[in-house]
N, C-alpha and C positions, 0 to 999 in steps of 0.2 A: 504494500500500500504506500511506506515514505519512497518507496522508486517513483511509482505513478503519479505522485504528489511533484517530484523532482522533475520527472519528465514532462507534465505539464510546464515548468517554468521554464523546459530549455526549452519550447517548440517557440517561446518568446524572442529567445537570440535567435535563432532561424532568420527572422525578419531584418535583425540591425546586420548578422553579419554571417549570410548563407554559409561558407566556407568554415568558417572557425563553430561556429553552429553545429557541425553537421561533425567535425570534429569531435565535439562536445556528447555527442548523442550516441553517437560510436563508444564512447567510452563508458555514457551509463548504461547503455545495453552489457560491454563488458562486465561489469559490475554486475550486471542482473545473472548473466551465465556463470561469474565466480562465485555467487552464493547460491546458484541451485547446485555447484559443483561442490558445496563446502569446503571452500579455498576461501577462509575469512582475512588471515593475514593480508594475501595480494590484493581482498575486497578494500582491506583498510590503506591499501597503498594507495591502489586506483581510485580508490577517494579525494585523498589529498590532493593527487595530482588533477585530479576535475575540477577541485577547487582551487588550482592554481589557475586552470586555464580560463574557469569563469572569472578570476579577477582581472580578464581581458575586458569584460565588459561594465565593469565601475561606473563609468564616468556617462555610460550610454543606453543602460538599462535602466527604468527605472524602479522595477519591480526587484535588484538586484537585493537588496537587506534582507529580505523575503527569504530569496532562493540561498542564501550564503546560513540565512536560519536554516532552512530547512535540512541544505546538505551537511550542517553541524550536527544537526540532532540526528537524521540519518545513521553518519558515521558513529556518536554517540551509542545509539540504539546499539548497533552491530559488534562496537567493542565491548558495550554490557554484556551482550546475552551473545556471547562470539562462543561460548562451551554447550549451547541450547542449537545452533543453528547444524541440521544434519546435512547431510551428502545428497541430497534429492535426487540429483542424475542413478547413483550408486543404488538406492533404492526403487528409482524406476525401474533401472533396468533389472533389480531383481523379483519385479513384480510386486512388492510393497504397497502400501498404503502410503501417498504422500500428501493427503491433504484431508484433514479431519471438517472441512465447510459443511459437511453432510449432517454429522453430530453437532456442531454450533445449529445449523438451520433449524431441526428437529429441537432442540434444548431450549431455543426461543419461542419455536411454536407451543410446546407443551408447556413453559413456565407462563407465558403470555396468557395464554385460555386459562392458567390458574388463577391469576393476579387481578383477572377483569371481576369487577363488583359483581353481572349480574351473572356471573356461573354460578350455578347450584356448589358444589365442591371446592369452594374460595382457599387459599395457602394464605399462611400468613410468612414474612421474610422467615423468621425462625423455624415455621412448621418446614417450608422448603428445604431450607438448610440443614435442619438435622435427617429430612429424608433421601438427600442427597450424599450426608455421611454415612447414614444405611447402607444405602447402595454400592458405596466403593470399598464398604468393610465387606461385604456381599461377595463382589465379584474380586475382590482379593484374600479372596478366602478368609479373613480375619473373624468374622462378626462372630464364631461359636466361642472364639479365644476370648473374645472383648469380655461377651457374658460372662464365660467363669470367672474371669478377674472378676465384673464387679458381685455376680451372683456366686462363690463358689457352690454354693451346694445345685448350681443347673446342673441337668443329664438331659442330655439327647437320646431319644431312642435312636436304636441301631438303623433304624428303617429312614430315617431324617438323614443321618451320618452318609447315610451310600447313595442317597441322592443327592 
C-alpha cells in the first residue's frame, strides 16, 4: 500500500521531467520486486538512492515534502518490520499461501454484522475479544491446557480428547 501511495507521487514528476521521471519509476518498481523477493537490505538501499534522485526535483515539485514524507516512512516501515517481511517469490513458487486479504475480508464481514445495533446476536468489544482468544487457544491446540491451569480438577472424557 506505502509503494502505491509512493507511486502515485512519482507519476507527478512524469510531467516536470519525462526522463528522470521515468528513471524514478524504474527504481520503485525495483523496490516493489526486492520485497516480494525478501531482499530487505538492497530494498533499504534502493530507497535511499530514490531519494537521492527525487531530491532532483526540490525546487520544481510542489507536492515534493509530501512524497520525501512518504518515502521516509516507507523506508521506516521496512526497517521496522525488515524480520516480518517473507520471500513471496520463494513461496509462490512453492505453492504457498501469500496473501491472507481472504481472512481480513471474511473477519470484517463477520465482526461488522456483529457490531450493527439492529442484529439480533449484538458483541460487545470484550465479548469479541475474548471469543476470538477462544478461538486461537482452539486451533492451537492450547485451550484443554489453559482449563487445567485455571480448573485443575477438569477431565475431558476420552471421547472429547480424540476429537
Amino acid at each position: 500500500m506505502r509503494a502505491t501511495v509512493l507511486g502515485q507521487y512519482l507519476k507527478g514528476l512524469l510531467r516536470l521531467n519525462r526522463e528522470e521521471g521515468e528513471v524514478v519509476q524504474q527504481k520503485l518498481e525495483s523496490v516493489k520486486w526486492l520485497l516480494w523477493q525478501g531482499k530487505v537490505g538492497t530494498t533499504l538501499g534502493r530507497l535511499r538512492d530514490l531519494d537521492q534522485r527525487i531530491d532532483y526535483f526540490v525546487n520544481g515539485y510542489p507536492r515534493f515534502p509530501q512524497r520525501k514524507k512518504a518515502g521516509q516512512q516507507f523506508r521506516t516501515y521496512i526497517q521496522n518490520n525488515r524480520s516480518f517481511i517473507p520471500n513471496y517469490g520463494k513461496r509462490y513458487r512453492r505453492g504457498e499461501t501469500i496473501s491472507t486479504a481472504f481472512v481480513a475480508s471474511t473477519v470484517n464481514s463477520v465482526l461488522s454484522n456483529r457490531f450493527v445495533k439492529r442484529q439480533s446476536m449484538q458483541w460487545t468489544q470484550r465479548g469479541a475479544h475474548l471469543l476470538l482468544q477462544t478461538r486461537v487457544k482452539t486451533l492451537n491446540n492450547e485451550l484443554s491446557s489453559t482449563f487445567r491451569r485455571w480448573y485443575p480438577d477438569f477431565q475431558m472424557e476420552e471421547a472429547a480428547l480424540a476429537a
